[in-house]
C-alpha positions in Angstrom: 5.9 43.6 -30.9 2.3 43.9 -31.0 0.1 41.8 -33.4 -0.9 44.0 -36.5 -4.1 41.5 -37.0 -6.4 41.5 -33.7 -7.7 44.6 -31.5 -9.9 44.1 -28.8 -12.3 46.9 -27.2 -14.6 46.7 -24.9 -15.6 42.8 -25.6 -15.6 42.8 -28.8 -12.7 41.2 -31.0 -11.7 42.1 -34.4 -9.5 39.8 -36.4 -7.9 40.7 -39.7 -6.7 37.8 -42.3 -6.4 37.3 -46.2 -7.0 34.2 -48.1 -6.2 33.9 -51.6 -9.0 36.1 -52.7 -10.2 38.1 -49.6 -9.1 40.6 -47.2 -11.3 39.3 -44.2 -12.1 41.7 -40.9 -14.1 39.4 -38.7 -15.7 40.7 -35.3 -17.1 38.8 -32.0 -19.0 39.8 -29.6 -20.0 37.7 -27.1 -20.9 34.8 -29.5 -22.5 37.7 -32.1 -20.5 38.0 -35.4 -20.2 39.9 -38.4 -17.4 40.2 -41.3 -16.4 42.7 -43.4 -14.6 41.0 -46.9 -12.6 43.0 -49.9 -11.1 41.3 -52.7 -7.8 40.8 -52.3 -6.4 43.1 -54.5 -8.3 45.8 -52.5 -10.5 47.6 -55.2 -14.2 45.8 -55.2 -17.2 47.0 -52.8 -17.0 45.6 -49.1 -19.4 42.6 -48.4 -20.9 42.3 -44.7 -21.9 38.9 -43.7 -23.0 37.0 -40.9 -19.5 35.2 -40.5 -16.5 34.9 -43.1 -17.8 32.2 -44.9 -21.4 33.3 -44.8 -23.7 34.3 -47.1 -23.5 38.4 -48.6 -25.9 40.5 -46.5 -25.2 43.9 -48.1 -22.4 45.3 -50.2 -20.4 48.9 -49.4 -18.2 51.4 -51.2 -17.4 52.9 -47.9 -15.2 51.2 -44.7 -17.6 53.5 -42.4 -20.8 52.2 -43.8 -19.7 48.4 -43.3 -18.6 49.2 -40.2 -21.9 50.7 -39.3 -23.8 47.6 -40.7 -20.9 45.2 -38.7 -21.7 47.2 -35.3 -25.5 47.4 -36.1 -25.1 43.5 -36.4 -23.1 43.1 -33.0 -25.6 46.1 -30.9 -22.9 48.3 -30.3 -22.1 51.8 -31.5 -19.3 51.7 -34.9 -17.3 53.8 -32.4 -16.8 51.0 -30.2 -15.5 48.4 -33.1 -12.2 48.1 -33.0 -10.4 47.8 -36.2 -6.4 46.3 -36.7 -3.9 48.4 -38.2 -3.6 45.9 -40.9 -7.0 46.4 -41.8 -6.8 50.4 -41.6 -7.1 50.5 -45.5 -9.8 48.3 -46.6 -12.4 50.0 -48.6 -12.9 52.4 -51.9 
């Protein structure tokens, strides 16, 4: 069975997890990160941030615009982020 929550491509990992009030998508990049967060219950704007506990940089409606600001972040292309099934859904 393959884990649902982590995809790697190219050197980069992505890690899905929830707490109780965030659907977190964290990515790493040789020692570079970024995070995507939604509320839990899936409806607000996506925050980027430096790391999942970090400080808001910018807010999204979209999944492909926090994506682009995540791979902006990282120096890759958002084509080259891999994303976990689990986190397939996450945005408006």
């Amino acid at each position: 069975m393959t884990d649902q929550r982590v995809a790697e491509h190219d050197g980069i990992t992505a890690t899905y997890s929830e707490t109780d009030a965030e659907r977190l998508l964290e990515f790493d990049r040789e020692g570079n990160r970024a995070a995507i967060a939604q509320n839990v219950d899936g409806y607000a704007m996506l925050k980027v941030r430096e790391t999942a506990d970090g400080d808001e940089l910018e807010r999204y409606y979209g999944f492909d615009m926090a994506l682009d600001h995540a791979a902006e972040r990282l120096g890759v292309s958002p084509h080259d982020l891999p994303v976990p099934e689990a986190a397939e859904d996450m945005g408006m």
